[in-house]
C-alpha positions as CSV (number, residue, x, y, z in Angstrom):
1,X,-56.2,-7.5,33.3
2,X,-55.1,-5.8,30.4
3,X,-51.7,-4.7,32.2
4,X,-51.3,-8.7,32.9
5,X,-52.0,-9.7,28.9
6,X,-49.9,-7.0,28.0
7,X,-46.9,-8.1,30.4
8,X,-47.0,-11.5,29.0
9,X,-46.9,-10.3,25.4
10,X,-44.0,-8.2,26.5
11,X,-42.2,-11.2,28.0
12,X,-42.7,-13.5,24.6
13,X,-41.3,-11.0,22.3
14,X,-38.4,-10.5,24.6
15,X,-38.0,-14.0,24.0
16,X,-38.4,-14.6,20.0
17,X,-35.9,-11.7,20.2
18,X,-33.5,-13.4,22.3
19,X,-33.9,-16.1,20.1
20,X,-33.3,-14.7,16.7
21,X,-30.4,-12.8,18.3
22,X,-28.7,-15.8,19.5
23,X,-29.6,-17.4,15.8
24,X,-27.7,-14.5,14.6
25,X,-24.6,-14.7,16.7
26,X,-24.4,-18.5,16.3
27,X,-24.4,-17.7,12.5
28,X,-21.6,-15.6,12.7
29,X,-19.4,-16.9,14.9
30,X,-19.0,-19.3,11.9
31,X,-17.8,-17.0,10.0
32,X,-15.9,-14.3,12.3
33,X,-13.3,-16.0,14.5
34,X,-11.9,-12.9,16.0
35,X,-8.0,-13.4,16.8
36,X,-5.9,-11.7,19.3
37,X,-4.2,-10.0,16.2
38,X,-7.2,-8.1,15.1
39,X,-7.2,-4.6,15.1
40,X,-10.8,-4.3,15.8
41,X,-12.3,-7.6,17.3
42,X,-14.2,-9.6,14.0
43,X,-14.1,-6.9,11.7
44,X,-10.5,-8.1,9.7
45,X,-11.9,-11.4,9.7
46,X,-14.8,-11.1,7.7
47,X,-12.3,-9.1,5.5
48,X,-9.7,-11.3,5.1
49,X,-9.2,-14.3,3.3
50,X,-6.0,-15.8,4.7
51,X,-5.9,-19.1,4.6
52,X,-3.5,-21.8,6.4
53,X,-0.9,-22.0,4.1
54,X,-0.3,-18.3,5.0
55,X,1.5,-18.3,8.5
56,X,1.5,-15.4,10.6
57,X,5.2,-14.9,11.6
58,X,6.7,-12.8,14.1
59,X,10.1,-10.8,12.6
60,X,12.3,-8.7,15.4
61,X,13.6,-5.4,13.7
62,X,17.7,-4.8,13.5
63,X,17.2,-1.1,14.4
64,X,15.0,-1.5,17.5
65,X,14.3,-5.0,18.9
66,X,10.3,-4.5,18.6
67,X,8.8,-7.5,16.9
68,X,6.5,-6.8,13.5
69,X,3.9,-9.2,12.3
70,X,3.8,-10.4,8.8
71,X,1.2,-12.9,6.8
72,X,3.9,-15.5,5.0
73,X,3.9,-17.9,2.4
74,X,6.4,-19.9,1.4
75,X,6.6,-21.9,-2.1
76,X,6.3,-25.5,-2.3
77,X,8.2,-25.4,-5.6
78,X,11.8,-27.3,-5.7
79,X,13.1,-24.7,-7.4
80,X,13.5,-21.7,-6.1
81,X,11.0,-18.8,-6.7
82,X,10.5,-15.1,-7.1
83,X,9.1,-12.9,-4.0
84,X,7.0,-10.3,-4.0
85,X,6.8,-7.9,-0.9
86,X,3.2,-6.8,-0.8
87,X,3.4,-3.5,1.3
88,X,-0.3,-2.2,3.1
89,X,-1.7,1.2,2.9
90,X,-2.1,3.9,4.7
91,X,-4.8,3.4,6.8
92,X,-3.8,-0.7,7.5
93,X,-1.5,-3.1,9.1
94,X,0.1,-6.5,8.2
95,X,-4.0,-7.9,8.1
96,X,-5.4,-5.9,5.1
97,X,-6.8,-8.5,2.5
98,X,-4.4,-8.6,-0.4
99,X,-5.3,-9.6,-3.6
100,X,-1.8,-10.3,-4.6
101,X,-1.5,-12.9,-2.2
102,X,-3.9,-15.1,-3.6
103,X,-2.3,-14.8,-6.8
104,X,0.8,-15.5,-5.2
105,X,-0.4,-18.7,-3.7
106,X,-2.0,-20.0,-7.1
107,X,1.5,-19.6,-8.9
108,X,3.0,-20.8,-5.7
109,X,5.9,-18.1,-5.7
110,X,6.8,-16.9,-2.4
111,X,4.8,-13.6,-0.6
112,X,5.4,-11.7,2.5
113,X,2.9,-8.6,3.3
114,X,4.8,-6.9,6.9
115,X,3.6,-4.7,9.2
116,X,6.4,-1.8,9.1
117,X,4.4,-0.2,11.9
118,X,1.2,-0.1,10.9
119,X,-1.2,2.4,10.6
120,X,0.9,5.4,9.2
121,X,-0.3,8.1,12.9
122,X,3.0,7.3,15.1
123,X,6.3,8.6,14.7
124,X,7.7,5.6,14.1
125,X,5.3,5.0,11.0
126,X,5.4,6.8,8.1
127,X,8.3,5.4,6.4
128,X,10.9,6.3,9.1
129,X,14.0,4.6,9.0
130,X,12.3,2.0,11.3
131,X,9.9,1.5,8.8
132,X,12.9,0.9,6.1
133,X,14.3,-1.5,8.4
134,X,10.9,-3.4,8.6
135,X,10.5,-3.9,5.4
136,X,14.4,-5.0,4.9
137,X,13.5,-7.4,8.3
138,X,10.5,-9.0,5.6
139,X,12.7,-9.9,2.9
140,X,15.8,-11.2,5.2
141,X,12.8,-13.4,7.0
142,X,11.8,-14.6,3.6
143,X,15.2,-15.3,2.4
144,X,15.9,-17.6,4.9
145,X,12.6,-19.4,5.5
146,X,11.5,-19.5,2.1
147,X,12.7,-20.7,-1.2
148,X,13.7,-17.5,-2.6
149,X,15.0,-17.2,-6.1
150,X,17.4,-13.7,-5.1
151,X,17.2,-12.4,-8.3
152,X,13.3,-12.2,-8.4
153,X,12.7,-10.0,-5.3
154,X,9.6,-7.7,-6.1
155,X,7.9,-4.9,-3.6
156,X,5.1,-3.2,-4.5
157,X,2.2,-1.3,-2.7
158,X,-0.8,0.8,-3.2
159,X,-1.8,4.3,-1.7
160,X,0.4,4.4,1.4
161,X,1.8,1.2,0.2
162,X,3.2,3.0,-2.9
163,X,4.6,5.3,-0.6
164,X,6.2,2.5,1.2
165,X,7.6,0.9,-2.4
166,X,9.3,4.6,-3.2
167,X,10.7,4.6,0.2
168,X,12.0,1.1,-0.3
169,X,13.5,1.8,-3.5
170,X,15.3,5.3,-2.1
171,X,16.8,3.5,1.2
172,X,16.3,-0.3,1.8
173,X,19.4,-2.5,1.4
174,X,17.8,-5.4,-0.7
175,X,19.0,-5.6,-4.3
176,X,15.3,-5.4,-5.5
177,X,15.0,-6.8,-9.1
178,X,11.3,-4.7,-9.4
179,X,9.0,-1.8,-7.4
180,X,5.8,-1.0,-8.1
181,X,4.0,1.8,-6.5
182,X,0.2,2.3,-7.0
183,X,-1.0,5.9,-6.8
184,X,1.9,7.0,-4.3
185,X,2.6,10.0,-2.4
186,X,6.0,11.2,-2.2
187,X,5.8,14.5,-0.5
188,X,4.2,15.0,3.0
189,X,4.7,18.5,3.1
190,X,2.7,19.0,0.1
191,X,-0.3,16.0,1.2
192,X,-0.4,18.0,4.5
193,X,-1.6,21.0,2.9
194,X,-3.6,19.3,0.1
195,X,-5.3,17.0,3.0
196,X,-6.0,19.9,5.0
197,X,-8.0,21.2,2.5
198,X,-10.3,18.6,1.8
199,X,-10.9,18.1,5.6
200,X,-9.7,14.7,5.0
201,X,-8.2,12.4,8.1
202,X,-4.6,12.2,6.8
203,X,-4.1,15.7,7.8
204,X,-4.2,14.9,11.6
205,X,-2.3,11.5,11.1
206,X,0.3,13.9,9.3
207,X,0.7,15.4,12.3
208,X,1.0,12.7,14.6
209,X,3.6,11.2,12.1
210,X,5.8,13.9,12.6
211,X,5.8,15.0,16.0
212,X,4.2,18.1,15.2
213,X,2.5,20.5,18.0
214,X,-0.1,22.8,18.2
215,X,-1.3,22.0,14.7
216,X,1.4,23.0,13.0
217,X,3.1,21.2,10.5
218,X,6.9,20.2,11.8
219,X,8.2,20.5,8.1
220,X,12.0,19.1,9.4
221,X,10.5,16.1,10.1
222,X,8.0,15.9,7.0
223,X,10.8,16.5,4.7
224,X,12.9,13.4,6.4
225,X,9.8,11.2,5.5
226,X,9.6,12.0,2.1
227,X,11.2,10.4,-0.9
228,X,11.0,13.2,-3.2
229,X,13.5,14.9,-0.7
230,X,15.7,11.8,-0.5
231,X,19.4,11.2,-2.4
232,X,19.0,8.9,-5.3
233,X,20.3,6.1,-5.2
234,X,21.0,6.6,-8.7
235,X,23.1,2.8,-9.2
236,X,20.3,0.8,-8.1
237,X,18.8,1.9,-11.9
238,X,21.4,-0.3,-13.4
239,X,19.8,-3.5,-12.4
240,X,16.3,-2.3,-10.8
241,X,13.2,-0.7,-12.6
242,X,10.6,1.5,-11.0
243,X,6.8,1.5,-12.6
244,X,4.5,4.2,-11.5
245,X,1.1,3.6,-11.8
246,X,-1.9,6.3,-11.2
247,X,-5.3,6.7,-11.8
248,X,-6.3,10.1,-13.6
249,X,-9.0,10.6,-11.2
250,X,-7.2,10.2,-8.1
251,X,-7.3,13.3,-6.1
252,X,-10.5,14.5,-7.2
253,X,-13.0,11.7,-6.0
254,X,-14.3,11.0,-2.3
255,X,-12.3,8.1,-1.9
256,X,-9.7,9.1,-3.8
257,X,-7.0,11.3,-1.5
258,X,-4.0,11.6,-3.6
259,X,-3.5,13.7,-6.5
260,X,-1.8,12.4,-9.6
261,X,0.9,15.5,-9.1
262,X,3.0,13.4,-6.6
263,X,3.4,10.8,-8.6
264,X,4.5,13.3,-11.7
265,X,6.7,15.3,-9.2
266,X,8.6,12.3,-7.6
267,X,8.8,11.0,-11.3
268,X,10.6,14.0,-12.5
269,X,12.9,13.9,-9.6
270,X,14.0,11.1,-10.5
271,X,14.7,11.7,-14.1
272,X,17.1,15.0,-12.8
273,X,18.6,13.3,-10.5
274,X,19.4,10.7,-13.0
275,X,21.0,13.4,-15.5
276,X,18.0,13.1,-18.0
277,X,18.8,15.8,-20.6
278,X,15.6,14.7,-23.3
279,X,13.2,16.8,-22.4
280,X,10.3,14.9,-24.0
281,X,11.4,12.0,-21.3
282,X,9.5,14.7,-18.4
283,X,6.4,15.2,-17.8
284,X,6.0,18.7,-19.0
285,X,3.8,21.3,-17.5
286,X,1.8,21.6,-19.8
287,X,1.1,17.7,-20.1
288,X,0.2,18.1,-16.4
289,X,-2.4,20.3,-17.1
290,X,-3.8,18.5,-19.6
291,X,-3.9,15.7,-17.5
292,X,-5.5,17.5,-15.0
293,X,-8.2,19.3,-17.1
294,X,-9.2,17.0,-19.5
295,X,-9.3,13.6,-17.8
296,X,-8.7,11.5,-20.7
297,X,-6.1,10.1,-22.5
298,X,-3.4,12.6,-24.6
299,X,-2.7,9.9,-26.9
300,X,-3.5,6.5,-28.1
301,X,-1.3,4.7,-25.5
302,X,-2.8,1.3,-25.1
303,X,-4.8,-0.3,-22.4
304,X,-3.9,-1.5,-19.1
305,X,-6.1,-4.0,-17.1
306,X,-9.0,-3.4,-19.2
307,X,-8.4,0.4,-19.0
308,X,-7.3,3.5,-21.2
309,X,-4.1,4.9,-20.7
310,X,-3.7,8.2,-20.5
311,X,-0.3,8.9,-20.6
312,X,2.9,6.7,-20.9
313,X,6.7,8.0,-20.0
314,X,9.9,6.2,-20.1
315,X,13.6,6.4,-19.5
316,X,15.8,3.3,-19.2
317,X,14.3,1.4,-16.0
318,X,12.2,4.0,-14.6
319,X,8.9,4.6,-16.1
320,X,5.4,6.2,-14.9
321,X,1.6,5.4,-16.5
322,X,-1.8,6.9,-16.4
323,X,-5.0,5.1,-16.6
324,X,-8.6,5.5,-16.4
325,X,-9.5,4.8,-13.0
326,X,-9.2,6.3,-9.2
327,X,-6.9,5.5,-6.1
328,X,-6.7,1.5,-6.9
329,X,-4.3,-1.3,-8.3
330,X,-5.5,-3.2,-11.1
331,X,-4.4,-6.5,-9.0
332,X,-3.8,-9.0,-12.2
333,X,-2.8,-6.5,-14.3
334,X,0.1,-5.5,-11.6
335,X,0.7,-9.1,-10.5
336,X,1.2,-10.2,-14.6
337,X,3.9,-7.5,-14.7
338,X,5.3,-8.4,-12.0
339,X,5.9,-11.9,-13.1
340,X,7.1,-10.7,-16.6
């Protein structure tokens, strides 16, 4: 008798269980509508916020034939408007929510955010020149299908969508009126070594980016995909600038993977390459330090976005800034200046 009750108590919480689950899945279902583009079935979709008037386009790449994805939206404006080439990170595709699109859409100025090959653990990632071609594809897709004020072309990125911007800025063919790259990373060689000793992720997708075997770094390759070992193209400074932007805790913090010194190494770079002979225009070893040790600003330099900065430096287009913060992009705050 008592095995009987208990079977049928076992059967009715099976099905309030049931029940509750089903509840639950018809609950979400309104809210995840998993597409054939997501990387991982319903989980981009309760992150994104695309809406209709973004279309997902399909762009074939020059160099290769393949076929990138891109989220694109054109203005509704009669006159033609500025674009901005929002470039993902490291660890994302052509789906990553993007705050700059939504500003984009309420100033109704054209946006594109491509897919360059995606995550950043293939060879053909990792700003290769098939990724430069991508990202050229974007803005020649944008051109034509949008109402593109030429003179207005902006690309920016955070994290490994800084490293994108740099990338752009050393090699794609666009006459690019702005970049903005958000905490960066220039060098692979170096972010091999400085991953690898945090045990973080992007040492293994280092790896994979550059056909390396047996754990060992293939430095050859590492060195093509790096900006900081590129050519300037020192020209496009006469009618392009290039902001810098990195938080002074980046590097340090969990989440937080790239240290500030790529972004004051690719900086200086630039300035040699450019024939900078004012000293006081570098950032000067000892200013790295400081920035380093003291976390905090060196200087009354303003606010950015609602935070200190640390550390300003300027010559003619080109210019880098530290703030308070970690591996981020103050979103209005890079969007304003942008549009300025």
């Amino acid at each position: 008798m008592n095995k009987i009750i208990i079977a049928f108590f076992l059967i009715i919480i099976s099905l309030i269980a049931g029940i509750i689950i089903e509840n639950k899945t018809h609950v979400l279902e309104k809210f995840i509508k998993p597409g054939k583009d997501s990387a991982v079935a319903g989980t981009d979709s309760l992150a994104l916020k695309w809406g209709k008037e973004f279309k997902l386009v399909e762009i074939r790449s020059q160099a290769d034939g393949e076929t990138q994805k891109a989220y694109f939206y054109s203005s509704t404006s009669k006159d033609p408007q500025p674009l901005i080439v929002s470039l993902h990170s490291w660890s994302w595709n052509y789906q990553q929510e993007d705050t700059l699109s939504i500003l984009s859409k309420e100033k109704n100025i054209n946006y594109i955010h491509p897919d360059f090959r995606g995550v950043n653990n293939t060879k053909n990632a990792c700003c290769s020149d098939l990724v430069i071609a991508d990202i050229d594809a974007a803005i020649d897709y944008a051109i034509v299908n949008g109402n593109v004020d030429t003179s207005k072309i902006y690309v920016t990125g955070r994290s490994g969508g800084g490293y994108a911007t740099l990338a752009s800025f050393m090699k794609a063919k666009h006459r690019v009126k702005k970049f903005a790259a958000w905490v960066p990373l220039a060098d692979l060689v170096k972010w091999y070594d400085q991953t690898k000793a945090r045990k973080l992720k992007y040492a293994a997708e280092i790896l994979l980016c550059t056909n390396s075997l047996n754990g060992e770094l293939n430095k050859e390759v590492a060195i093509e995909r790096s900006p900081i070992y590129w050519k300037t193209p020192v020209e496009k400074l006469d009618y392009a600038t290039i902001d810098i932007y990195d938080g002074i805790y980046d590097g340090l913090e969990t989440n937080s993977p790239i240290p500030i010194t790529q972004s004051i190494n690719f900086y200086n770079k630039l300035l040699n390459d450019l024939g900078a002979t004012d000293s006081s225009a570098y950032i000067s070893d000892s200013e790295k330090l400081k920035l380093l040790e003291y976390e905090k600003p060196l200087g009354d330099y303003g606010k950015i976005g609602g935070r200190d900065v640390c550390l300003v430096k300027k010559y003619k287009n080109l210019r880098i800034t530290f703030f308070t913060g970690g591996h981020e992009m103050l979103q209005q705050y890079a969007f304003d200046e942008l549009m300025k």
